[in-house]
Every structure is written in structure tokens, then in C-alpha cells.
C-alpha positions as CSV (number, residue, x, y, z in Angstrom):
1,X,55.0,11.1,6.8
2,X,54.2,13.2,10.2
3,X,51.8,15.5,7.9
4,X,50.2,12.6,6.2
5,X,49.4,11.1,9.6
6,X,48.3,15.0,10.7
7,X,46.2,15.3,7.4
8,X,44.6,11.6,7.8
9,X,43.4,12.3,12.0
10,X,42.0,15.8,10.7
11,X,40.2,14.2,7.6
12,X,38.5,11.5,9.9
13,X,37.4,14.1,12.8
14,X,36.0,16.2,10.3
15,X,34.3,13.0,8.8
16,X,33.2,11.9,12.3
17,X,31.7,15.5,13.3
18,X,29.9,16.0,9.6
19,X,28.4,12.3,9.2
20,X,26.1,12.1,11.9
21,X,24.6,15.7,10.4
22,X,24.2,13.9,7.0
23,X,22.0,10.9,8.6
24,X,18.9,12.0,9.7
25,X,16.2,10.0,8.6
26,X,12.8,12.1,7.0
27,X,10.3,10.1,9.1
28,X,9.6,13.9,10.2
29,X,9.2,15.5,6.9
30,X,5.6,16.8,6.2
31,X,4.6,16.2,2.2
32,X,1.4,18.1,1.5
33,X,0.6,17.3,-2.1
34,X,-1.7,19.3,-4.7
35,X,-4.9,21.0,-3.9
36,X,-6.2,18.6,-6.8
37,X,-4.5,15.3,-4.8
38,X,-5.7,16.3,-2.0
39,X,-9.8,16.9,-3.0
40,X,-9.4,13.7,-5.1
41,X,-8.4,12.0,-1.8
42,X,-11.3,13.9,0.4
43,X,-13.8,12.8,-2.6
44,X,-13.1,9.3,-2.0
45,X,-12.6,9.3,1.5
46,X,-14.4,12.5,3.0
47,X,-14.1,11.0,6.7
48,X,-10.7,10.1,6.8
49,X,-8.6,12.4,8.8
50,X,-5.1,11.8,9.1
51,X,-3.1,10.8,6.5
52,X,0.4,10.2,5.5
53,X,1.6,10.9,2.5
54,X,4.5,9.8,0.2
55,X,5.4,10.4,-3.1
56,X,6.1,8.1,-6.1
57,X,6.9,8.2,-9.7
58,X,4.1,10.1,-11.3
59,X,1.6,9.5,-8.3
60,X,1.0,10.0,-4.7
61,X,0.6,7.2,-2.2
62,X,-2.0,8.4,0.8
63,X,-1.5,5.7,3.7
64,X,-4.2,5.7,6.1
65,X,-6.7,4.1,8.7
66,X,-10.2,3.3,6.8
67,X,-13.5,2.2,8.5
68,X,-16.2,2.9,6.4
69,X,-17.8,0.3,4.1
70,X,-16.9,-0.9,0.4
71,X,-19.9,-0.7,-2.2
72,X,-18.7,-1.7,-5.3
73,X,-19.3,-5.0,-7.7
74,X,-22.3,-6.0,-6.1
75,X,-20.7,-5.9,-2.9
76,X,-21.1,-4.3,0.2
77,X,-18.3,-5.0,2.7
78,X,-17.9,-3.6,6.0
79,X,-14.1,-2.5,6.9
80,X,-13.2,-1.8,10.5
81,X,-10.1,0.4,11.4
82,X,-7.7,-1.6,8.2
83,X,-4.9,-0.4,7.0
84,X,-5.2,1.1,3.8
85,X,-3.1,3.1,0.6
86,X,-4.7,5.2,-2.1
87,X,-2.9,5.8,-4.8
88,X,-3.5,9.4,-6.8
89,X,-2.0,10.8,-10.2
90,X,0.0,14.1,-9.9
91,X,-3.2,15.7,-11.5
92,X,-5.7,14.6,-9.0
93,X,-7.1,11.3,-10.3
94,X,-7.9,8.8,-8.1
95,X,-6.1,5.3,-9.7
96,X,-6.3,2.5,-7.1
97,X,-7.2,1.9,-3.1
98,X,-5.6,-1.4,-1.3
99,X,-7.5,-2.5,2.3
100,X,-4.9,-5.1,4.2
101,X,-7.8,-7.6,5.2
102,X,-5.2,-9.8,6.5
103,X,-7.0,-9.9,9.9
104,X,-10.4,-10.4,8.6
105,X,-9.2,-13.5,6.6
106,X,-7.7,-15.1,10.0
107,X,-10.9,-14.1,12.2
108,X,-13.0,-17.4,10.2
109,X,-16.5,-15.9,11.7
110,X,-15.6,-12.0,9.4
111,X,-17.6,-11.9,6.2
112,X,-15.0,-9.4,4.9
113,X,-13.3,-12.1,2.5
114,X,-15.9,-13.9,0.8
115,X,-16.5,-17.7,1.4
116,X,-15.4,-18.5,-2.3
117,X,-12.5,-16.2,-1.6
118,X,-11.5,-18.5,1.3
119,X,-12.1,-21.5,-0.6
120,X,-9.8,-20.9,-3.3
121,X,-7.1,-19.6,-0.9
122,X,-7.8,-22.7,1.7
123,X,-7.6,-25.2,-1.8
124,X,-3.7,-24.1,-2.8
125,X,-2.9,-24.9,1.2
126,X,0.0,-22.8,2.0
127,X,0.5,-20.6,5.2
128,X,-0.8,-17.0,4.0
129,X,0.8,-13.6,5.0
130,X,-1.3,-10.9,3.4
131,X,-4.7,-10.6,2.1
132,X,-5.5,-7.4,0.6
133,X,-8.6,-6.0,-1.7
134,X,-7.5,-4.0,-4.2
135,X,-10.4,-1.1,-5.3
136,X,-9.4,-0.1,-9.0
137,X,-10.4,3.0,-10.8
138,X,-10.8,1.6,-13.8
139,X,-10.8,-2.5,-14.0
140,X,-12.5,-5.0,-11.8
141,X,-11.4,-5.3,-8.0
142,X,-9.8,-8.3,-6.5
143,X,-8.1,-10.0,-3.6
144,X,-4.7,-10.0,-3.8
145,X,-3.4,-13.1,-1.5
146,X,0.6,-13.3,-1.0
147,X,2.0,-16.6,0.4
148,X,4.2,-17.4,3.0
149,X,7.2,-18.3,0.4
150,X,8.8,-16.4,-2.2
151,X,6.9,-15.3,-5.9
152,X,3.5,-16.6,-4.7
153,X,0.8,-14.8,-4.9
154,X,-2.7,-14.8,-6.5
155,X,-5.1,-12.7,-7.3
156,X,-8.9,-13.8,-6.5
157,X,-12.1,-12.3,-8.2
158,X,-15.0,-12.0,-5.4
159,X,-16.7,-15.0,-7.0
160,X,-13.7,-17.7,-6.1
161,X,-12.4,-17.7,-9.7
162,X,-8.8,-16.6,-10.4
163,X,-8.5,-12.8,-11.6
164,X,-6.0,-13.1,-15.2
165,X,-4.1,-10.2,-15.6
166,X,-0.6,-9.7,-17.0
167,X,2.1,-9.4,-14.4
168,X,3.6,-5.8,-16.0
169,X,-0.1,-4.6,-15.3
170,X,-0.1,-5.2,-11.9
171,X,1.7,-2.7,-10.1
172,X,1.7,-0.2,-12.9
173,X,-0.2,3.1,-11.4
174,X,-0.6,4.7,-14.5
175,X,-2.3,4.5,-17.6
């Protein structure tokens, strides 16, 4: 019994003086993706200097600070120091930006969300925590509004109207 206790104090000091080694976080990790990731991100951004990066199943996720302004859809939106995630495939093709407007939406006097945008978010009258615009490669752009309780969200064309899309579609980065 006296070598069981022996074995068991040994066994936990060893644990104690190992554990701690195994727990360091990889906040301090430096990922540096593909040359082709990498241009693909400089193509679409080419002022954009520093950038985190993470990777994902089959993609890249750049996380960054964008000012700059967004052309697209007969739009032309000014973005000011927001918050912003690119999304780019292994082989260097650019699938999807997101821009958290969340600040823009609660500053009434920005033009950054639309007025119909507003509208159509101000008409379903729940407290809002995110607004983001969502600049797709390869389908039409939207808002994407979340809600301030659980599985509400919707997603707003620039016009007001509601953007249909099938749920699975969503959040899948890759074709």
C-alpha cells in the first residue's frame, strides 16, 4: 500500500510539472499561407497590410482592418477602419469577403447600410447585434443581420428585399 501511495504522489508531480508545458495557447503562432493565397489576398486588397491568418477546412480565413471603398452591384460604399475576413481556397481563389458594419448601422446619419436595408431590419423590431455585408465571388452580396436572440438572422439584398438562399449554402466556402 506504501508504494501505491509512493507511485500515486510521483504520478501527480510528474503530471503537475508536464501539464502546464502542454497548455500553451497558439495566439503566437505565425501561419503564412501559399504564395497563390497570399497574391489572391494582395489582388483584392493591395493596401491592406497586416493580416492575420487562420486556416480552415479547404480554405484560408485572412482577418483584417479594411478602409477602402466597396464598388460592386451598383454600389459604391465607403468603409472606414471595419473589421473584416476574406476567405481564400488552398489554390489561391478568392471565395467570399465579410465587412462587420455593425457600427455604421447604429451611427443613423452613415450611408453605409442602405435606407431600405434599415427599413427592413427596423420593420421585424428586435434588438440587433451584428450587421455584416457579405462580398461573394460568385453570387449576389447581401447584408447579413443577426438578432439579439437565438436562430435569428436574415439576410437583406441592397434593395430592402429579403435575399433567399438555402441555409446549407450559407456558410459553405466552397464550390
Amino acid at each position: 500500500m506504501k508504494t501505491l501511495k509512493i507511485t500515486f504522489v510521483m504520478l501527480m508531480t510528474a503530471l503537475f510539472l508536464v501539464l502546464p508545458s502542454c497548455s500553451k495557447d497558439d495566439v503566437n503562432v505565425t501561419l503564412t499561407p501559399s504564395e497563390e493565397v497570399v497574391n489572391a489576398f494582395q489582388q483584392k486588397y493591395p493596401d491592406v497590410k497586416n493580416v492575420k491568418w487562420e486556416i480552415l477546412v479547404g480554405a484560408y480565413e485572412a482577418e483584417f482592418i479594411y478602409s477602402g471603398t466597396y464598388s460592386e452591384n451598383g454600389q459604391h460604399i465607403v468603409l472606414d477602419k471595419v473589421e473584416a475576413q476574406a476567405y481564400i481556397t488552398q489554390g489561391g481563389k478568392w471565395i467570399r469577403s465579410e465587412f462587420d458594419v455593425t457600427k455604421d448601422y447604429q451611427d443613423s446619419s452613415s450611408l453605409v447600410v442602405p435606407r431600405a436595408v434599415r427599413e427592413t431590419i427596423a420593420a421585424k423590431g428586435k434588438k440587433v447585434d451584428d450587421v455584416k455585408l457579405f462580398d461573394w465571388s460568385d453570387r449576389n452580396d447581401y447584408f447579413y443581420v443577426e438578432f439579439d436572440e437565438p436562430d435569428s438572422e436574415l439576410l437583406i439584398n441592397f434593395d430592402g428585399t429579403l435575399y433567399q438562399v438555402p441555409v446549407f449554402y450559407l456558410y459553405r466556402l466552397i464550390d
